[in-house]
C-alpha positions as CSV (number, residue, x, y, z in Angstrom):
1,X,-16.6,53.6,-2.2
2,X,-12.9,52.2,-2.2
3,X,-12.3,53.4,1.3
4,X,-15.4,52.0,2.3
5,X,-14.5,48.5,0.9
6,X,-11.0,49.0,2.3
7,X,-12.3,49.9,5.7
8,X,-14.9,46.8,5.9
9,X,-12.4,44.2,4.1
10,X,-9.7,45.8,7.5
11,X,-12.4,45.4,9.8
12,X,-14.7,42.8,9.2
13,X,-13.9,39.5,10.6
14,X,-16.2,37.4,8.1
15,X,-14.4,39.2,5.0
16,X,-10.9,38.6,6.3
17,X,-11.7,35.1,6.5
18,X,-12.8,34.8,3.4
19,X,-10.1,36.7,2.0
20,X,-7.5,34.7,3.9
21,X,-8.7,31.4,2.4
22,X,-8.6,33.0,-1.3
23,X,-4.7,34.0,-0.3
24,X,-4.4,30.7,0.3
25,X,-5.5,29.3,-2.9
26,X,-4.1,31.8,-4.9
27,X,-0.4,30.9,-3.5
28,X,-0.9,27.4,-4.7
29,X,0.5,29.5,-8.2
30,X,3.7,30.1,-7.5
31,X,4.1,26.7,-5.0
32,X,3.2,24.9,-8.6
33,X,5.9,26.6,-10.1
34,X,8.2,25.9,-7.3
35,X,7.5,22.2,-7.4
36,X,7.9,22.5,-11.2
37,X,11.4,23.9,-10.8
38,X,12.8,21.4,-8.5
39,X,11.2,18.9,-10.7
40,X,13.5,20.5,-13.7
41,X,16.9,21.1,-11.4
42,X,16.4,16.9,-10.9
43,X,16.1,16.2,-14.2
44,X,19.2,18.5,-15.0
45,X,21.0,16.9,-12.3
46,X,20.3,13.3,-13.4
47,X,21.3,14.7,-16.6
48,X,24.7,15.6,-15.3
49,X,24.8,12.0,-13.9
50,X,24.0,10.3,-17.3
51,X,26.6,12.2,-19.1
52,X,29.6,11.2,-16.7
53,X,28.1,7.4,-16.4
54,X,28.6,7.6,-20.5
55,X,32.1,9.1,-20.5
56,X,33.4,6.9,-16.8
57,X,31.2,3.6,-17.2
58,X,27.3,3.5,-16.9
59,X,25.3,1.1,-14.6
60,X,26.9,-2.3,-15.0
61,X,25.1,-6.5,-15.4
62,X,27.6,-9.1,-15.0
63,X,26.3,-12.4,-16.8
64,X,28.5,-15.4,-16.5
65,X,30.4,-17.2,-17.8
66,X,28.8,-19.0,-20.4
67,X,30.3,-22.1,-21.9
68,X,28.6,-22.0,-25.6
69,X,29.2,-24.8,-28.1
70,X,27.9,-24.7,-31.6
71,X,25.8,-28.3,-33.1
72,X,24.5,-29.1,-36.5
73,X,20.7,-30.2,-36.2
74,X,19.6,-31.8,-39.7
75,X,15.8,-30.7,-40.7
76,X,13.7,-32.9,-43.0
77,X,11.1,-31.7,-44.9
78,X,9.5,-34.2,-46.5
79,X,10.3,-35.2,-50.1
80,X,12.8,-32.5,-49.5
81,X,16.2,-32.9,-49.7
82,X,17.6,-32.5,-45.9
83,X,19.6,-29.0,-44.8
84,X,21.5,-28.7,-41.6
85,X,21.5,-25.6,-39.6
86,X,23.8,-24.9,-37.0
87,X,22.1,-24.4,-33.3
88,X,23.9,-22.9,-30.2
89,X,24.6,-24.9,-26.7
90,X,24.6,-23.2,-23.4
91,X,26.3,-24.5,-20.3
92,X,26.5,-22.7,-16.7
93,X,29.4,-23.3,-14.2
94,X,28.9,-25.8,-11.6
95,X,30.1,-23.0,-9.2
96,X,30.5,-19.7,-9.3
97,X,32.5,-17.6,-6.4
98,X,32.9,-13.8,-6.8
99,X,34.7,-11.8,-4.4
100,X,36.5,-8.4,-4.4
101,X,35.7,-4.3,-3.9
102,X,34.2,-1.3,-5.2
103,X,36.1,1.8,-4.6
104,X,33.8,5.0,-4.9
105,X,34.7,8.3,-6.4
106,X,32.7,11.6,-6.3
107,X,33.3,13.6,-10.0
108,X,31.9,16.7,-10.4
109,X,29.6,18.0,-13.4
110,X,28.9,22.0,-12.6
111,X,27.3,22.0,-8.6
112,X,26.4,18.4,-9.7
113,X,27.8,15.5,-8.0
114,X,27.1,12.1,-9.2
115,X,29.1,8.6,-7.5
116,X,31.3,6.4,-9.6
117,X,33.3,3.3,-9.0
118,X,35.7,0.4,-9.5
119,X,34.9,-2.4,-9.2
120,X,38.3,-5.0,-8.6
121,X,36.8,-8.4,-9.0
122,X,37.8,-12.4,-9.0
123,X,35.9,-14.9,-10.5
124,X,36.7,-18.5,-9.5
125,X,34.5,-21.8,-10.3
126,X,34.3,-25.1,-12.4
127,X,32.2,-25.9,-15.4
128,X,31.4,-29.8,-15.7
129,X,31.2,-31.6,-19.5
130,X,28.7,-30.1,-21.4
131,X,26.1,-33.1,-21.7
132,X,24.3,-33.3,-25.1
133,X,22.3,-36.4,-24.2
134,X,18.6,-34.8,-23.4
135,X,18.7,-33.4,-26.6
136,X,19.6,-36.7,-28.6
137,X,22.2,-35.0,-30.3
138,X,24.5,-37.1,-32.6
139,X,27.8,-36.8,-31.4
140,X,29.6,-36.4,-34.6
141,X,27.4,-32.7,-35.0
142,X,28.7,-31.1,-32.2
143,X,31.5,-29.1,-32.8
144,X,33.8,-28.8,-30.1
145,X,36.7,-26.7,-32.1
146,X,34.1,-23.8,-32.1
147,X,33.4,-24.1,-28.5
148,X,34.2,-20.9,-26.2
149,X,33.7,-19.0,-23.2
150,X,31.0,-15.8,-23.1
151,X,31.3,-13.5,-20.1
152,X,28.5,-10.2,-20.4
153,X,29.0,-6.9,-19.3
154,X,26.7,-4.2,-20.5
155,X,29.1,-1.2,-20.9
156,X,32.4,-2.2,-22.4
157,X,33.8,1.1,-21.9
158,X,34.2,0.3,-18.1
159,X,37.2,-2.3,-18.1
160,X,39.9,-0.9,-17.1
161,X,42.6,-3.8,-17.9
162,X,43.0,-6.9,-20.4
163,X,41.2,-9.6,-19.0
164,X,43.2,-13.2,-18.4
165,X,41.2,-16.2,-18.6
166,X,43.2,-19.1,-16.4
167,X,41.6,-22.3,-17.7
168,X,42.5,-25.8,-16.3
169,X,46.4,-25.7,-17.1
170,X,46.3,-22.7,-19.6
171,X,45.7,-19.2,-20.0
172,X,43.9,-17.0,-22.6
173,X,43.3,-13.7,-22.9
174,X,39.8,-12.9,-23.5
175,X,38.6,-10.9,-26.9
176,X,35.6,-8.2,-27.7
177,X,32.5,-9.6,-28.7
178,X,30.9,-13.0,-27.9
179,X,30.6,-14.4,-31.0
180,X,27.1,-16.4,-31.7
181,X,26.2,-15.8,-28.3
182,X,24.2,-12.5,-29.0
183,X,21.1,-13.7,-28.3
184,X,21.8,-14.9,-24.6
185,X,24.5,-12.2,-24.0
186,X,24.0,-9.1,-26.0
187,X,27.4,-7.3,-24.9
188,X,31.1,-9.0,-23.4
189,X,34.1,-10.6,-24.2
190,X,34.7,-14.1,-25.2
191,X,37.4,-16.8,-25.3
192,X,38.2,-20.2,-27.0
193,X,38.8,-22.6,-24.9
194,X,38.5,-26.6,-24.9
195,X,35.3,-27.6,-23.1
196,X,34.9,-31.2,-24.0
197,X,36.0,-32.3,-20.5
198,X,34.9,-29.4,-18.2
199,X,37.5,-27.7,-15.8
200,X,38.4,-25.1,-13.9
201,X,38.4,-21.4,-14.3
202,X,39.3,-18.1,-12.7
203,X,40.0,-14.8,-13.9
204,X,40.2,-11.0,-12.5
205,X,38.2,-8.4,-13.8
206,X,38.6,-4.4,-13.2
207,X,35.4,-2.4,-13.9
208,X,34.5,1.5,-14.1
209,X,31.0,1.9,-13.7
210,X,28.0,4.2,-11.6
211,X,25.4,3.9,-9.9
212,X,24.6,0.5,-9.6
213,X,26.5,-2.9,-10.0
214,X,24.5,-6.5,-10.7
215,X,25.2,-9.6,-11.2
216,X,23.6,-12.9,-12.7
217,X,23.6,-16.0,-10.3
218,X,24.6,-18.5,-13.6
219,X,26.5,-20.8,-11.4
220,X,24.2,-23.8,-9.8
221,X,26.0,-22.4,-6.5
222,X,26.5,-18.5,-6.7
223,X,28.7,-17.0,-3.6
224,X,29.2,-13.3,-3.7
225,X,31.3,-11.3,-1.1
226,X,31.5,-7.3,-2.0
227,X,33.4,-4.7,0.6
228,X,33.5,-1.1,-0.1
229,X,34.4,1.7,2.1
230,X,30.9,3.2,1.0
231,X,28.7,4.0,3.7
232,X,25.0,3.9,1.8
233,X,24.7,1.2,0.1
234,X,21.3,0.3,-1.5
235,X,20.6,-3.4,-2.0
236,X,18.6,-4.2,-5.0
237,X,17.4,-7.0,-7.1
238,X,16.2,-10.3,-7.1
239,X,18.1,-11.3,-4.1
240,X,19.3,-9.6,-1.1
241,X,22.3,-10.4,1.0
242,X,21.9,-13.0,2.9
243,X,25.0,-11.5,5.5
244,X,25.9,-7.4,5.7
245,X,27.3,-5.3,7.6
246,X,26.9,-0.9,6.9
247,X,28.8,1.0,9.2
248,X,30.4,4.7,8.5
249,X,33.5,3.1,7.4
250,X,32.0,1.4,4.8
251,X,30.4,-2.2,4.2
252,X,30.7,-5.9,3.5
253,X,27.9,-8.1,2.3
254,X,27.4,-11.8,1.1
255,X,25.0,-13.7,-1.5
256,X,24.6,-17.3,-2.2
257,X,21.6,-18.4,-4.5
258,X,21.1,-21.6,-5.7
259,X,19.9,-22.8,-9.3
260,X,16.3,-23.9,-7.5
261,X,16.5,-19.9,-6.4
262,X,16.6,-18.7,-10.4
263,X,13.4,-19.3,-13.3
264,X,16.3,-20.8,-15.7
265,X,18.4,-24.4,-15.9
266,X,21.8,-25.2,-15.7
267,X,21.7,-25.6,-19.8
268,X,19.7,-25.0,-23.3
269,X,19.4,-24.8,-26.6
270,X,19.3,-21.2,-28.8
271,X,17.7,-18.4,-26.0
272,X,16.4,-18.7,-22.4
273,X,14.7,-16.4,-20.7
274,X,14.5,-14.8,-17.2
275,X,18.1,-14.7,-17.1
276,X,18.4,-10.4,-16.5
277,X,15.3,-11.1,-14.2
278,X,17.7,-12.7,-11.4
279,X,19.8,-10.3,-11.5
280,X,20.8,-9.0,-7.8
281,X,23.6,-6.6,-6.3
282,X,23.7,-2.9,-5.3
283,X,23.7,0.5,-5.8
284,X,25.8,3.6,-4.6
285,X,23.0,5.4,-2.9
286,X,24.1,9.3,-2.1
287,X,23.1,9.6,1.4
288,X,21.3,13.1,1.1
289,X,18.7,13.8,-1.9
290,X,18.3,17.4,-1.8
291,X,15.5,17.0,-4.7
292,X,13.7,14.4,-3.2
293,X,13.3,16.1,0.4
294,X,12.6,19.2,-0.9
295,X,10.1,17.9,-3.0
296,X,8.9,16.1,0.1
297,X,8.8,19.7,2.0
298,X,7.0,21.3,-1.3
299,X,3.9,19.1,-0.7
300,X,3.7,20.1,3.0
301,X,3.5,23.8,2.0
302,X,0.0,24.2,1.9
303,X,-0.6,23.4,4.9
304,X,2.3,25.4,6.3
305,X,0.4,29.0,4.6
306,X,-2.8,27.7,5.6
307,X,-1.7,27.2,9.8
308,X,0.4,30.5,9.2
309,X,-2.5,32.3,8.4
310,X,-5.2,31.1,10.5
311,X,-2.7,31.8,13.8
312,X,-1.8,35.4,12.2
313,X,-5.5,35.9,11.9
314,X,-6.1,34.4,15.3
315,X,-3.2,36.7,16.3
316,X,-5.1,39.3,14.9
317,X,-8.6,39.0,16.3
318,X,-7.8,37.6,20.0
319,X,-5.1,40.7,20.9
320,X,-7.8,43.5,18.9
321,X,-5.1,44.2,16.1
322,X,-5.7,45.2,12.7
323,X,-4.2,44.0,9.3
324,X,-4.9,44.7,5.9
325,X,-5.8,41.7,3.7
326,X,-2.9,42.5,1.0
327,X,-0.7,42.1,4.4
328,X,-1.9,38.4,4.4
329,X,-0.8,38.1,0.9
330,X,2.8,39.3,1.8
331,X,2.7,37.0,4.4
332,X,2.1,34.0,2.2
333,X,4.5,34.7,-0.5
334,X,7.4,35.2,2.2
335,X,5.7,31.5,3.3
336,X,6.7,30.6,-0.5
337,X,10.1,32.2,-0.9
338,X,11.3,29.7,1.9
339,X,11.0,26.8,-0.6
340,X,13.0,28.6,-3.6
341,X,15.8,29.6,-0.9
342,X,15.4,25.7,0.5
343,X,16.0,24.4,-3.3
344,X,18.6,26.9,-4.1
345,X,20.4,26.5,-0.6
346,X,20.1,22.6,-0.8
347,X,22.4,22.7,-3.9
348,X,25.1,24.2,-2.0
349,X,24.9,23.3,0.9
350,X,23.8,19.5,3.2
351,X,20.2,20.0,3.2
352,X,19.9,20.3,7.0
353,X,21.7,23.1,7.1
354,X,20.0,24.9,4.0
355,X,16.3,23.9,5.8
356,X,17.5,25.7,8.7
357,X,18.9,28.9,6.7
358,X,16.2,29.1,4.6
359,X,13.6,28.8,7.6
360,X,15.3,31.0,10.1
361,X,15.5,33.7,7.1
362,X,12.1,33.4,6.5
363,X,11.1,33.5,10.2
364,X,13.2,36.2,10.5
365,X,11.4,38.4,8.1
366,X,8.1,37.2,9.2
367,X,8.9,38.3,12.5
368,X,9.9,41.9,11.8
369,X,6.9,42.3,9.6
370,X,4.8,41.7,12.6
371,X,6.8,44.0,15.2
372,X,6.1,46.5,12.3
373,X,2.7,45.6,11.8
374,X,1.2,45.6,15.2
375,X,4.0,47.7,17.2
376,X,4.4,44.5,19.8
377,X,7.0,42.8,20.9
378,X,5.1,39.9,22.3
379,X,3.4,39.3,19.3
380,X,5.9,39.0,17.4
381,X,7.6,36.7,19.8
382,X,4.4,34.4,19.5
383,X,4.2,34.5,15.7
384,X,8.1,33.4,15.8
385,X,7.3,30.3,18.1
386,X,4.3,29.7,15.9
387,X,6.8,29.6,12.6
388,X,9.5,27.7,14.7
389,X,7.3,25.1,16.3
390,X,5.7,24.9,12.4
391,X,8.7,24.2,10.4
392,X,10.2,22.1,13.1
393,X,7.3,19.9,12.9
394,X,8.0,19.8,9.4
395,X,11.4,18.9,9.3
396,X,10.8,16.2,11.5
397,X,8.4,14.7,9.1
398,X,10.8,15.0,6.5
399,X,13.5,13.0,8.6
400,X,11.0,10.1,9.8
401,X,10.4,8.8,6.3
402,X,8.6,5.0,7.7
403,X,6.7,7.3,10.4
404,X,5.7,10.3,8.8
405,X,1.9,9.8,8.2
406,X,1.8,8.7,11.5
407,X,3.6,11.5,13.0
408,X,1.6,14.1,10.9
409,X,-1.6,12.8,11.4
410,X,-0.9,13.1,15.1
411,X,0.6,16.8,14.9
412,X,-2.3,18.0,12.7
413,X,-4.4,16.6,15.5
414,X,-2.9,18.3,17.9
415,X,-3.1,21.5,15.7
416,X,-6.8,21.2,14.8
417,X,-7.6,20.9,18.9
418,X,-5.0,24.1,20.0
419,X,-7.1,26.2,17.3
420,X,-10.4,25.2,18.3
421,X,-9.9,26.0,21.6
422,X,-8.4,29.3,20.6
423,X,-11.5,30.0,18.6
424,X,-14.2,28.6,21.3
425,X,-15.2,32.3,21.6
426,X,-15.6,32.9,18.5
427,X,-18.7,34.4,18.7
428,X,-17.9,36.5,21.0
429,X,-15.5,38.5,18.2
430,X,-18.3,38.5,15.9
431,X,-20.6,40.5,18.6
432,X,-17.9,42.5,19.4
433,X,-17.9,43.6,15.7
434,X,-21.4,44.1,15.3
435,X,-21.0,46.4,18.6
436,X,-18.0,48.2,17.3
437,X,-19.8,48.9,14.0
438,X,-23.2,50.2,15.7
């Protein structure tokens, strides 16, 4: 009874077909388990990046300066006896002018690589006299001795140097913390400075950080001009630049945004809000995620092992061969081994070059299992055009990010109308079985 299964599931056209199609489901398995892996090697690798962005400097927000100035605001309550409490003033430069470069640097965590930088920069602008008058504010309350200067930066680890604050005709050096000024910016340095009449400032700043670099457009007129010998840069934000240039030796770009640009004043009381929301700069893009594309070529596998098979079974039927189901099966899971070669090449090697190890190594063993199979060398010339003109088609849509939907939909086209005409006589195979049989 098991050679007569055998015999019919080798020689019946309408039971290789069917058990082609349950191959094909049945490698979806170990393609979930593939995508599932390079889902984990990701997370392991953005792992890698998180613990050197905690030790070097992690993503950085620049927000300021601030000019904040403390004010007693009495409260009556009634028959009450009146209390003062002491309110917080916030005033943003007049102008602010940044200019200077990030220098990248590749470190190393295992066969991780993650992009750090420094960032050298110069901050230059003026701050006009705090005004009190909207806010009716007796003059005698506002205490100017307390006044001082709040600059933000989300991960103090990153400065490299002690900061100089050159303000008006003198110069201080700027402390940890910002004082009362928590509630507007969390994280920075501060410095006392006299305010009463506006002035001046400039100061230079050298920052560690990774990934990603922002900045908060405080001044009514913010100018920002960043250079780095970085080729792949990634603009981000609420604003993008209105000048750049990206070449291979690097790039140059330019922001200005103006206080109309921004969801926030030029001054307030206590909190404001939207201040993080108009944040803008870049990030250090790395030019080649191996994760990402071979993710990208994951989700085209199904339809790689489902064209593989149907031309092997066209192969099959067209030239009169014969082929065992379980040698569709081996088939498919060489079809699935390219993708674990793919991820485990990609992480050695530039991604192009592990996509075309991994798929000549696979086409390769294809190919001999064919000569073997049918004892042709034609045919197994055609199935290697097949799997060449297969995985070229899908490395181009793994290249042509904008276009690929177009480009695939126009390939699978093209695809579906080469294997109908293949299989116009279809019929004709299904008499010539029933003849064979009889």
């Amino acid at each position: 009874m098991f050679t007569e299964l055998n015999a019919r599931l080798k020689d019946s056209i309408s039971m290789k077909l069917l058990f082609m199609w349950l191959v094909a489901v049945a490698l979806i398995v170990p393609l979930i388990l593939i995508a599932d892996l390079v889902g984990d090697r990701g997370k392991t690798r953005d792992e890698a990046a998180f613990e050197i962005g905690r030790s070097w400097g992690d993503r950085q927000s620049l927000l300021g300066p601030v000019v904040v100035v403390p004010f007693e605001e009495t409260l009556a309550a009634g028959d009450s006896p009146a209390r003062t409490r002491v309110r917080q003033a916030y005033f943003l430069p007049e102008s602010l002018d940044i200019s200077g470069t990030i220098e990248p640097e590749t470190r190393y965590r295992g066969i991780y690589d993650v992009v750090v930088y420094t960032a050298r920069l110069t901050f230059t602008g003026q701050f006009g006299a705090p005004d009190f008058s909207p806010w009716n504010v007796d003059p005698d309350h506002i205490r100017w001795d307390e006044a001082f200067l709040a600059f933000g930066i989300t991960d103090m680890r990153g400065i490299k140097d002690a900061v100089t604050l050159a303000w008006r005709n003198a110069e201080v050096i700027f402390s940890s913390g910002t004082n009362e000024a928590e509630l507007v910016v969390p994280t920075g340095m501060s410095a006392r400075v006299e305010v009463q009449q506006g002035g001046m400032y400039s100061f230079d700043l050298a920052l560690d950080g990774s990934r990603a670099l922002q900045f908060v457009p405080v001044g009514k007129t913010t100018n920002v001009e960043l250079s780095s010998p970085w080729p792949s840069p990634s603009f981000n934000g609420a604003f993008l630049p209105d000048e750049r240039n990206i070449s291979d030796e690097g790039f140059t770009a330019s922001w200005q945004v103006l206080d109309l640009n921004r969801p926030y004043g030029q001054q307030w009381r206590d909190q404001a809000g939207g201040l993080m929301e108009s944040a803008f700069g870049l990030s250090l893009a790395v030019p080649v995620d191996e994760y990402r594309k071979t993710m990208r070529a994951v989700r085209y596998a199904a339809l790689i092992i489902v064209l593989t098979l149907l031309a092997f079974f066209i192969i099959e039927v067209r030239f009169r061969k014969r082929a065992h189901p379980f040698q569709y099966l081996l088939v498919g899971l060489a079809l699935c081994l390219f993708y674990l070669l793919l991820l485990s090449l990609s992480e050695q090697m530039p991604f192009n070059w592990a996509y075309g190890v991994s798929g000549g190594a696979t086409i390769s063993l294809i190919t001999l299992y064919v000569r073997a199979l049918f004892g042709s060398r034609s045919l197994a010339v055609l199935t290697t055009g097949v799997l060449a003109i297969l995985y070229c088609f899908t490395f181009s849509l793994l290249q042509l990010e904008d276009y690929a939907l177009l480009v695939g939909s126009i390939g699978l086209f093209v695809l579906l109308a080469l294997t109908m005409y293949l299989t116009r006589n279809f019929e004709q195979f299904r008499t010539r079985e029933q003849s064979t049989a009889n």
